[in-house]
C-alpha positions in Angstrom: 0.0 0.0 0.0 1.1 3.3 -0.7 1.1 6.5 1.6 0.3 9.8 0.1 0.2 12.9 2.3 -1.7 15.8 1.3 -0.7 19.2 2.7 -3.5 21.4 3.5 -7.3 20.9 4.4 -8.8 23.9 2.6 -11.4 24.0 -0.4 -9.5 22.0 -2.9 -6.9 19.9 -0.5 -10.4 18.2 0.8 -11.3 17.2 -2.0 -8.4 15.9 -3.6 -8.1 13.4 -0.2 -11.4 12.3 -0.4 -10.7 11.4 -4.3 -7.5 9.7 -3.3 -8.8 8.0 -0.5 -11.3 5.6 -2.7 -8.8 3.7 -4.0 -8.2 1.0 -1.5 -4.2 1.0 -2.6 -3.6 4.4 -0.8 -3.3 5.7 2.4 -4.0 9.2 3.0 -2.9 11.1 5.1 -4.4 14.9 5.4 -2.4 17.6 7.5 -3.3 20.4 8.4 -3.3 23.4 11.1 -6.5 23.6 11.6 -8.4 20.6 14.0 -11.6 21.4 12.8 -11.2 21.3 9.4 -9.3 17.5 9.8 -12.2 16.5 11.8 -15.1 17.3 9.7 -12.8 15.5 7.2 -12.0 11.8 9.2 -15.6 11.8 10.3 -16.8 10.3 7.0 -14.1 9.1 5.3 -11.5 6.6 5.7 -8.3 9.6 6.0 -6.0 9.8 8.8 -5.4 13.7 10.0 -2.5 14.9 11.7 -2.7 18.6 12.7 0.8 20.7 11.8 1.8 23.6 11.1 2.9 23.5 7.8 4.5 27.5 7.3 7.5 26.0 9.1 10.3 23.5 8.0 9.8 21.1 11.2 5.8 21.2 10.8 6.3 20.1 6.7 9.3 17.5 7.9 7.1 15.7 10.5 4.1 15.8 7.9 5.8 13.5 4.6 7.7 11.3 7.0 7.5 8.2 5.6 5.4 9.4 2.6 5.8 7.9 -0.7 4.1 10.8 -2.2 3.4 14.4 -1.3 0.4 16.4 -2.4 0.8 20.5 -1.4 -2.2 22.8 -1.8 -1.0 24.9 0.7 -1.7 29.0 1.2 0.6 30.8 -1.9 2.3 32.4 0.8 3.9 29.6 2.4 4.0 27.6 -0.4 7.5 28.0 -1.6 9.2 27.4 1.5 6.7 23.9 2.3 7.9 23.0 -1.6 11.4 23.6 -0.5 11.2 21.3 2.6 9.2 18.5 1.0 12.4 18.3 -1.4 15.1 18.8 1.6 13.0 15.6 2.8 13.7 13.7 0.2 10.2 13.1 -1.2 8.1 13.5 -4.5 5.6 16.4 -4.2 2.6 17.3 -6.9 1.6 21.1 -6.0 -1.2 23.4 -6.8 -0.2 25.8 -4.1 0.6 28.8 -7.2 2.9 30.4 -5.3 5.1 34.1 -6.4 8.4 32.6 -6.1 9.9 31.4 -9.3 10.1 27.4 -8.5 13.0 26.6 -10.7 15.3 28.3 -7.7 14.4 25.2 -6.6 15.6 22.8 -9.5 18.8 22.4 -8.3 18.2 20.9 -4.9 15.1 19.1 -6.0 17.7 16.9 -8.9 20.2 17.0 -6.1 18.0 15.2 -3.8 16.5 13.3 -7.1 13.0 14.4 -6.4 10.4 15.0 -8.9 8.8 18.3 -8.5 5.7 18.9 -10.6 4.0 22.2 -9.7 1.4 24.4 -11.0 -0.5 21.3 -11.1 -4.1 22.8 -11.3 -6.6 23.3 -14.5 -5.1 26.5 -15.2 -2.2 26.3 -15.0 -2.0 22.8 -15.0 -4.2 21.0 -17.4 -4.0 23.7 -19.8 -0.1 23.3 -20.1 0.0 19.7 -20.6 -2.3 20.0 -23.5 -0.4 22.8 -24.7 2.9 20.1 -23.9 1.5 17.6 -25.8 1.3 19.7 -29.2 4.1 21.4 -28.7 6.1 17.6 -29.8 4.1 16.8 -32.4 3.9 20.4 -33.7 4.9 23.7 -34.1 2.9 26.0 -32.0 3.0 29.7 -33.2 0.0 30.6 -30.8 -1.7 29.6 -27.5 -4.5 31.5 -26.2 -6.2 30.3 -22.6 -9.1 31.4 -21.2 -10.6 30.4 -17.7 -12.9 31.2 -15.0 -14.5 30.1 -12.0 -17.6 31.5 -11.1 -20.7 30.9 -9.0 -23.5 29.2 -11.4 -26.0 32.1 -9.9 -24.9 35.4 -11.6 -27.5 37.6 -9.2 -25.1 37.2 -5.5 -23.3 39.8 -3.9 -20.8 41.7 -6.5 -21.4 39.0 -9.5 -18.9 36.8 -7.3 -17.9 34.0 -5.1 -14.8 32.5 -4.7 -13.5 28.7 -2.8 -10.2 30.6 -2.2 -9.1 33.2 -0.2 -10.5 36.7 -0.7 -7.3 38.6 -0.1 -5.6 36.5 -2.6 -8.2 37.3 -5.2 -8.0 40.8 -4.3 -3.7 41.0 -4.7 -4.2 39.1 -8.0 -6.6 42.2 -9.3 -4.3 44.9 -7.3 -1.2 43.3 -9.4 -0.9 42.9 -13.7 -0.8 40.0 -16.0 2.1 39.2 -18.4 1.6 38.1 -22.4 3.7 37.0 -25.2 3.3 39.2 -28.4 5.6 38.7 -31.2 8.4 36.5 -28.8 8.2 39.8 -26.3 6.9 40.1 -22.3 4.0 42.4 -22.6 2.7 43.1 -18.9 -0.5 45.4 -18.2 -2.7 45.7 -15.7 -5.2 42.8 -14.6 -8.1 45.0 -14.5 -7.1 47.0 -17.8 -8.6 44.7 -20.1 -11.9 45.2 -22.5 -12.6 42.1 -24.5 -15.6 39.9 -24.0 -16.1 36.0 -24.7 -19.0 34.1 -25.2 -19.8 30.6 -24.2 -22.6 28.6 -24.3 -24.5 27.8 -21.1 -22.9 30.5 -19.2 -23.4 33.9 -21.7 -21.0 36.9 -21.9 -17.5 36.6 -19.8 -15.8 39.6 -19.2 -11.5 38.9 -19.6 -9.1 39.6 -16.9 -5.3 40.0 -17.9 -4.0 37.8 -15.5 -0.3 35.6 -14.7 -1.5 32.4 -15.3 1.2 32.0 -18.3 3.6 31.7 -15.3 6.5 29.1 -16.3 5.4 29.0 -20.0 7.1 31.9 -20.3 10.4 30.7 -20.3 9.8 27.3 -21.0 7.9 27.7 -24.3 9.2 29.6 -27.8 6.1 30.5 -28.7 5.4 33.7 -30.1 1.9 35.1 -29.3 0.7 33.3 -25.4 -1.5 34.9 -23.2 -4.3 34.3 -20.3 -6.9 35.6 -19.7 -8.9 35.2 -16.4 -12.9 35.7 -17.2 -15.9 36.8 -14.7 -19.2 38.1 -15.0 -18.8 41.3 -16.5 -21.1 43.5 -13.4 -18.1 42.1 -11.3 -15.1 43.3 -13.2 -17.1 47.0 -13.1 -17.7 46.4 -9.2 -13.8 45.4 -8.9 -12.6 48.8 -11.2 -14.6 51.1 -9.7 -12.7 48.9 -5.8 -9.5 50.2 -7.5 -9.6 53.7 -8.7 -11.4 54.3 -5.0 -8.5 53.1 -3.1 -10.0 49.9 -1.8 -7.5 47.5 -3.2 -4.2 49.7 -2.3 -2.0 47.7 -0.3 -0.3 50.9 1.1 -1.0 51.6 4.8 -3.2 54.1 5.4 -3.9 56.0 8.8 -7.4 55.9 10.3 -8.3 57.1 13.6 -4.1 57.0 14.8 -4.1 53.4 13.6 -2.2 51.5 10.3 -3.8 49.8 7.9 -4.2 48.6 4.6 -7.4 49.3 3.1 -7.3 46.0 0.5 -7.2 44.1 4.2 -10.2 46.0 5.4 -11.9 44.6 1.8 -10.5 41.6 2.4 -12.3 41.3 5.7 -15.7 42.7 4.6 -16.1 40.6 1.6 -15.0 37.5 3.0 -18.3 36.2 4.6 -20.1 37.2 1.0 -17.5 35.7 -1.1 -18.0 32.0 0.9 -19.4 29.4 -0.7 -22.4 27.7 1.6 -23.7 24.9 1.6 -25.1 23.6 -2.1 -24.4 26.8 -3.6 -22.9 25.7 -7.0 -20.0 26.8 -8.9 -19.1 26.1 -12.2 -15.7 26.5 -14.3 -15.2 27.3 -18.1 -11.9 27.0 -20.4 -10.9 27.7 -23.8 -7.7 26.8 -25.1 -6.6 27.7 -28.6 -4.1 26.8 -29.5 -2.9 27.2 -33.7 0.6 26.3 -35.6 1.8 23.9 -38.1 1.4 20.1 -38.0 2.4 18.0 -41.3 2.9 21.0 -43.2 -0.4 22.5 -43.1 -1.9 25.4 -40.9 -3.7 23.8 -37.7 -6.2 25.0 -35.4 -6.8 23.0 -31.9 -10.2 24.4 -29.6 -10.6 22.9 -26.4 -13.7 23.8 -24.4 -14.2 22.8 -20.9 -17.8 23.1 -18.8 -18.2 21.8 -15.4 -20.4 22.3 -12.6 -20.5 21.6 -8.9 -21.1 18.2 -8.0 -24.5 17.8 -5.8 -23.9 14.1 -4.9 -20.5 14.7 -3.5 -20.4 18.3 -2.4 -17.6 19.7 -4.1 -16.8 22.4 -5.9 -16.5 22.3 -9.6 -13.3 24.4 -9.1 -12.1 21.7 -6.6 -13.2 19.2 -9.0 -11.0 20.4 -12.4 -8.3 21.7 -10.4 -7.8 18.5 -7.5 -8.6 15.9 -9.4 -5.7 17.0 -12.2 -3.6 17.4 -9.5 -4.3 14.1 -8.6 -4.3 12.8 -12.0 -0.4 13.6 -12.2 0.3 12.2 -8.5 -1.1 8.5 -9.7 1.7 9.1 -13.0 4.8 9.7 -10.5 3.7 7.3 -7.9 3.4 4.3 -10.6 6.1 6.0 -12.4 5.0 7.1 -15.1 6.7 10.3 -14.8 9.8 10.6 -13.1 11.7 13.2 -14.4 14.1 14.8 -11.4 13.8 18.4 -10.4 11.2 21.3 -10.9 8.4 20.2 -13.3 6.1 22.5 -14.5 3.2 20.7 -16.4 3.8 21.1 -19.5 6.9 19.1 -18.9 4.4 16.7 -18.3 2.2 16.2 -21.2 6.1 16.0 -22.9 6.3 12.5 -22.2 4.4 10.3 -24.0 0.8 8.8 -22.9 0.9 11.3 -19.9 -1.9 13.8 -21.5 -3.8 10.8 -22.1 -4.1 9.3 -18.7 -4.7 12.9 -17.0 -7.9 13.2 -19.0 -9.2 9.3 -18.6 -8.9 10.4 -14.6 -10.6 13.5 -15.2 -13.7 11.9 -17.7 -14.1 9.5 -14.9 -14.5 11.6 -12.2 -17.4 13.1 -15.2 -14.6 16.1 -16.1 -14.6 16.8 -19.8 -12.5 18.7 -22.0 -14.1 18.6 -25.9 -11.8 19.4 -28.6 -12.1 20.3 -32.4 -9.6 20.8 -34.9 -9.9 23.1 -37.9 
């Protein structure tokens, strides 16, 4: 039997243990800092908890001892430094923690300790990028274009929006700008500077967000034209301008009354018990990948199209759903071997290696998570 330990208890690292622990091959083990979260967890399913805290090197140490596999969906914040003592540990991690740093400062130490890395490891990025992996050896890409959004399935709530993650971390992401690819050159502009729509079917008009979600593709991939875009109801991205130019997203202390404080945490605060998703609200998450070039001489066009919805039977979030269960998806290919390559993996790296693509999306269209393509 094999012991996989997933780090972190939150909206998605719930998920992705209860998925995990269904297969009567595994043990899982779920840590986290908070006891409440781990207990609401063990009381239905067959998932041992241990409660650590995982923003320091001893907490993450104690955690993967004697793991054969790691799982991090840890806070961005202290995800870099839980990836970092995974490796030191000596173990293979799969990671959708999205975290600032740049994780090939880690590449080194992982191939010196011979651990495979794979982060990222999410829909987008993450599923997008081992498509995008795949074509990329069998032909040559001249564009990719990704679009993707999570979004409650009710349009009429509070601001247009809900969110499974943290609020302040949604908020930084709008405060902050997004970087694209345009004729082999970084282009970077503001996330809440953009003015296209998109329409898809079941879900309407999306508004586009220019976001960072190209992340390692950016130096990983020659590719000249890239970019991704996040997309929302367009009321919200209004709402969320209008948040900027008024100060409410400025991360610069301001004083108020003789005391300090950062008006986006004061946002952060009051939208957090709107933003939460309660019990059987329902999500749903779109993508679009396009992505065009030459294959056999001839001009090629690839479309991908992704719709899913939050899953009544089960409880989770569709946004848990496409992002966990990839991340999951890749954590059965290095624990059975099927991907071993040693150091920091982003996932394109992944859908390099032949047959890899293909097993991520028979986990996915199992677990009733489609992605249709067409080719033109």
């Amino acid at each position: 039997m094999s012991k996989i330990v997933v780090l972190g208890c939150g909206a998605v690292g719930k998920h992705m243990a209860i998925d995990l622990c269904r297969d009567p091959g595994l043990e899982v083990i779920s840590v986290d800092f908070n006891r409440e979260n781990l207990e609401d967890l063990t009381r239905e399913h067959p998932i041992q908890v241990m409660v650590e805290d995982l923003s320091t090197k001893e907490g993450v140490t104690r955690a993967v001892e004697g793991a054969d596999l790691v799982i991090g969906s840890v806070p961005y914040s202290i995800g870099y430094t839980m990836l970092e003592s995974v490796i030191r540990a000596g173990k293979n991690i799969v990671d959708i923690s999205y975290f600032p740093e740049d994780p090939f400062g880690l590449d080194d130490l992982a191939k010196e300790m011979g651990v495979t890395a794979v982060v990222d490891c999410g829909v987008v990025p993450g599923l997008s990028n081992i498509i995008l992996g795949d074509h990329v050896r069998k032909m040559k890409v001249s564009r990719y274009e990704c679009y993707i959004g999570g979004i409650p399935k009710l349009k009429n709530v509070l601001l247009e929006y809900k969110s499974p993650f943290p609020v302040l971390e949604v908020l930084e992401e709008y405060e902050a700008s997004g970087r694209r690819i345009e004729d082999g050159k970084v282009i970077v502009e503001p996330m809440l500077s953009e003015t296209r729509t998109i329409d898809f079917d079941k879900v309407g008009t999306l508004a586009c967000l220019n976001s960072d979600g190209l992340r390692t593709l950016i130096s990983t991939m020659d590719i000249p034209y890239m970019f991704e875009k996040t997309l929302r109801y367009p009321g919200h991205l209004e709402m969320m301008r209008t948040f900027r130019e008024t100060g409410f997203l400025n991360m610069t202390p301001i004083q108020v009354n003789g005391v300090s404080v950062r008006p986006i945490d004061v946002t952060a605060s009051l939208l957090s018990p709107h933003w939460l998703y309660g019990p059987g609200e329902a999500d749903l998450t779109v993508m679009r990948l396009v992505i065009s070039g030459e294959e056999d001489g001839k001009p090629t066009t690839y479309t991908y199209d992704m719709y899913d919805e939050y899953d009544p039977e089960t409880g989770t979030l569709s946004m848990a759903r496409t992002t966990g269960y990839t991340c999951n998806a890749v954590a059965r290919l290095v624990l059975d071997g099927d991907y071993s390559q040693k150091g920091i993996s982003p996932p394109e790296f992944v859908g390099r290696v032949d047959k890899c693509r293909e097993n991520v999306e028979k986990y996915l269209e199992d677990r009733g998570v489609f992605c249709r393509m067409q080719q033109s």
